[in-house]
C-alpha angles and dihedrals in degrees: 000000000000091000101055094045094058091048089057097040086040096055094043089047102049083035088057092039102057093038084064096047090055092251111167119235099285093042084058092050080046102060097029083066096048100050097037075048093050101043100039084061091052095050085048099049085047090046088059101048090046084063099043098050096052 
């Protein structure tokens, strides 16, 4: 769950990010897939300690 949800929070934020900042179509694509990436990873990593942990 952790990692959908970071995918989800990841691409709006980086969509969001890179609208503010006056990127054209493709910028905003850009940034919307490395952040859903980055985050993604992190809510995976995350996922998995928390697994691991309990």
């Amino acid at each position: 769950m952790l990692v959908i949800g970071g995918l989800v929070i990841g691409a709006l934020w980086g969509g969001f990010s890179a609208k503010r900042r006056g990127g054209k179509p493709a910028d905003i694509a850009q940034y919307a897939a490395v952040y859903a990436i980055l985050l993604g990873l992190l809510g995976l990593f995350l996922t998995i300690a928390i697994e691991r942990l309990l």
